[in-house]
C-alpha positions as CSV (number, residue, x, y, z in Angstrom):
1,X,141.8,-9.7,-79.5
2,X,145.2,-9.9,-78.2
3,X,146.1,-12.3,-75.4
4,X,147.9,-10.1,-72.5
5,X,149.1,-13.0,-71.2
6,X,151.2,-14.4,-74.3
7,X,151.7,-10.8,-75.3
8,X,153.8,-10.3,-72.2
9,X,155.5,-13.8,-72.6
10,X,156.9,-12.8,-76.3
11,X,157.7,-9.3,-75.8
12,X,160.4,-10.6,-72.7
13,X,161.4,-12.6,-74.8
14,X,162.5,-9.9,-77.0
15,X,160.8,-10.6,-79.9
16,X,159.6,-8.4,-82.3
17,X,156.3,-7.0,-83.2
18,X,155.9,-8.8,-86.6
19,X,157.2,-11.8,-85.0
20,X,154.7,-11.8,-82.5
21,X,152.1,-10.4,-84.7
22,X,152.7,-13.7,-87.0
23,X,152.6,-16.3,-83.9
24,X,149.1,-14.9,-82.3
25,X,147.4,-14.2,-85.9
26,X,147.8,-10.5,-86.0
27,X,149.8,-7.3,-88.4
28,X,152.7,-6.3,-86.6
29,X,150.6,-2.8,-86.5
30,X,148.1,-4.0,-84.3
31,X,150.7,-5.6,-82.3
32,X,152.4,-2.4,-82.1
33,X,149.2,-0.1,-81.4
34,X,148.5,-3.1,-78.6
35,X,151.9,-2.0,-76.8
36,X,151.5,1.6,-77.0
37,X,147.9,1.0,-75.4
38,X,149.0,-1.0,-72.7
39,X,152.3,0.6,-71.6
40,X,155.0,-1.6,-73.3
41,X,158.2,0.2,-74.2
42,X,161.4,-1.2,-75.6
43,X,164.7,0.3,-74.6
44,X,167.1,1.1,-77.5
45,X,169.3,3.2,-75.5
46,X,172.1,1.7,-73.4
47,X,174.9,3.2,-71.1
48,X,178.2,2.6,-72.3
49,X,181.7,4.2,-71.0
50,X,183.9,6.5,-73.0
51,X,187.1,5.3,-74.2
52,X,188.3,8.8,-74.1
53,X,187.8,10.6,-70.8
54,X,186.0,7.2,-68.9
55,X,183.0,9.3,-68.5
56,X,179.5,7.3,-68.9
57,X,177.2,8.4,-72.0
58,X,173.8,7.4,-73.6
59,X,174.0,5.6,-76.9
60,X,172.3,3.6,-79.1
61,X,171.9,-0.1,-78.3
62,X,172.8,-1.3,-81.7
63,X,175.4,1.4,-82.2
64,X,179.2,1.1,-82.1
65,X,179.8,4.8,-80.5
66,X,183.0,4.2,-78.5
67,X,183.1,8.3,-77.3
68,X,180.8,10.7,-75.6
69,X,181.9,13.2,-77.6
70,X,184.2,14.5,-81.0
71,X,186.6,16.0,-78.8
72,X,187.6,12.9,-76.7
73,X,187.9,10.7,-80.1
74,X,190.3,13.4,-81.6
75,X,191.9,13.9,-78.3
76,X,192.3,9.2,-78.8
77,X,193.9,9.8,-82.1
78,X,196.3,12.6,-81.6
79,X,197.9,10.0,-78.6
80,X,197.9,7.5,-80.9
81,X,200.1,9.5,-83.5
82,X,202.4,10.8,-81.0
83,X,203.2,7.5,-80.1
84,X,203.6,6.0,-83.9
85,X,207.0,7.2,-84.9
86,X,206.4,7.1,-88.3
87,X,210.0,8.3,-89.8
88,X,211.2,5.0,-87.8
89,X,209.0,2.8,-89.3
90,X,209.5,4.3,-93.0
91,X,212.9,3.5,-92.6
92,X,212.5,-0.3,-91.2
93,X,210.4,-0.7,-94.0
94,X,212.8,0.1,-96.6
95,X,215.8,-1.5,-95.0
96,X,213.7,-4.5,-96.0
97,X,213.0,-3.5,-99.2
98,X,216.7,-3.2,-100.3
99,X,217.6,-6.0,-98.6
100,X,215.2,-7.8,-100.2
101,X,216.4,-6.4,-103.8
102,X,220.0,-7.3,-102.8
103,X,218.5,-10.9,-102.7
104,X,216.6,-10.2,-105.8
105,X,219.5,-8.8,-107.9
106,X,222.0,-11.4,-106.9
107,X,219.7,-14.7,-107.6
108,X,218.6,-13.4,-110.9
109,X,221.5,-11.6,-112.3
110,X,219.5,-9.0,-113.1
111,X,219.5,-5.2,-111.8
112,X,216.6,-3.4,-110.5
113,X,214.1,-1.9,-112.5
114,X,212.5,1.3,-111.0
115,X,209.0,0.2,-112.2
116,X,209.2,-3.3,-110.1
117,X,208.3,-3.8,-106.6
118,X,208.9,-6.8,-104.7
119,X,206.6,-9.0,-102.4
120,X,207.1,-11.2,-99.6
121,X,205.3,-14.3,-100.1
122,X,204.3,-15.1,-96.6
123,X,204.0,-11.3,-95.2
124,X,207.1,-11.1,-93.0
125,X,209.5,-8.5,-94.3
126,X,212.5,-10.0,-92.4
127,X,212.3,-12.9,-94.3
128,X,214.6,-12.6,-97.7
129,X,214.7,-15.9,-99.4
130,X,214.4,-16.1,-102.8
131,X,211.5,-18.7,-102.1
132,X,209.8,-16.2,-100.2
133,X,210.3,-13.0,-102.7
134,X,207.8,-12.1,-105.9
135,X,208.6,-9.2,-107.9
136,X,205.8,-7.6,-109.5
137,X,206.2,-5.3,-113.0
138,X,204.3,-2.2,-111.5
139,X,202.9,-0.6,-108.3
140,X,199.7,-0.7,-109.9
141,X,199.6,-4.5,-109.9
142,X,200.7,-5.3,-106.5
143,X,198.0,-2.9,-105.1
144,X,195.8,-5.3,-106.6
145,X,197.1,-8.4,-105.6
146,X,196.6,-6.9,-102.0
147,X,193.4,-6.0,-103.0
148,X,192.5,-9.3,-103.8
149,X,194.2,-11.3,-101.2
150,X,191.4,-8.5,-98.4
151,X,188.9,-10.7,-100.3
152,X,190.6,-14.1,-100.5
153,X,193.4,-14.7,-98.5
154,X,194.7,-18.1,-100.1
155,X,195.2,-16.2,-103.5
156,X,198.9,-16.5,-104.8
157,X,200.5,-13.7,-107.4
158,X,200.0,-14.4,-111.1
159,X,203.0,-15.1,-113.4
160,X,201.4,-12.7,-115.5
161,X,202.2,-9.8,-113.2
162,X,205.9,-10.6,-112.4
163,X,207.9,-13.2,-111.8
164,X,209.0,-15.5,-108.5
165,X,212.4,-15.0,-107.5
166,X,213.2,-18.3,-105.8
């Protein structure tokens, strides 16, 4: 038989069923059956406010729903582009990039091949130092440098996939 007293005490304490089926002896199905019985009812839905349109909504407790609806999320990232000029920030990025192979060029005597692409070292695209520049042989590789510096952010490129300028 279940205590109602230490049933009570567990289940505001927010603990599970099988949890509170293993401290008082019993499945968590009997636990579970208990509750329904006796009028115990967890709440897994919460309010939450729409980032969209401010209005409040249901959702899921655990769940990361930031809009009431479709609409208002699409309605968030239309905004978002309008205010992203992307032809500005194409062409601040490759300002940088032949900047950077100006550097490139005239440390290492060499010209630009149309297969490399360079790297900044420490991620700021202003900076042009030849101790800060990597040029890697393909596209293909750097892609995977990035991919593997997601994973592990202290990994440096490999000689093996270009060379360092500085």
């Amino acid at each position: 038989m279940i205590n109602a007293d230490k049933f009570r005490e567990y289940f505001d304490k927010d603990l599970s069923y099988a949890a509170i089926g293993r401290i008082m002896g019993h499945s968590k199905a009997s636990v579970s059956q208990y509750a329904k019985k006796h009028g115990f009812k967890r709440e897994y839905r919460v309010q939450a406010t729409c980032l969209g349109c401010g209005s409040v909504f249901t959702k899921q407790a655990k769940s990361t729903q930031s809009y009431c609806a479709h609409s208002c999320y699409l309605k968030y990232l239309s905004n978002e582009r309008s205010s992203y000029n992307k032809t500005d920030h194409a062409k601040s990025i490759r300002t940088h990039q032949r900047r950077a192979w100006k550097t490139i060029c005239r440390v290492m005597g060499v010209s630009k091949d149309p297969a490399w692409v360079n790297h900044h070292l420490d991620g700021d695209v202003t900076n042009d130092e030849a101790s800060n520049l990597f040029v890697f042989w393909t596209h293909s590789l750097h892609l995977k440098f990035h991919h593997r510096l997601r994973v592990d952010n202290r990994v440096k490129p490999s000689v093996k996939h270009g060379f360092y300028v500085g």
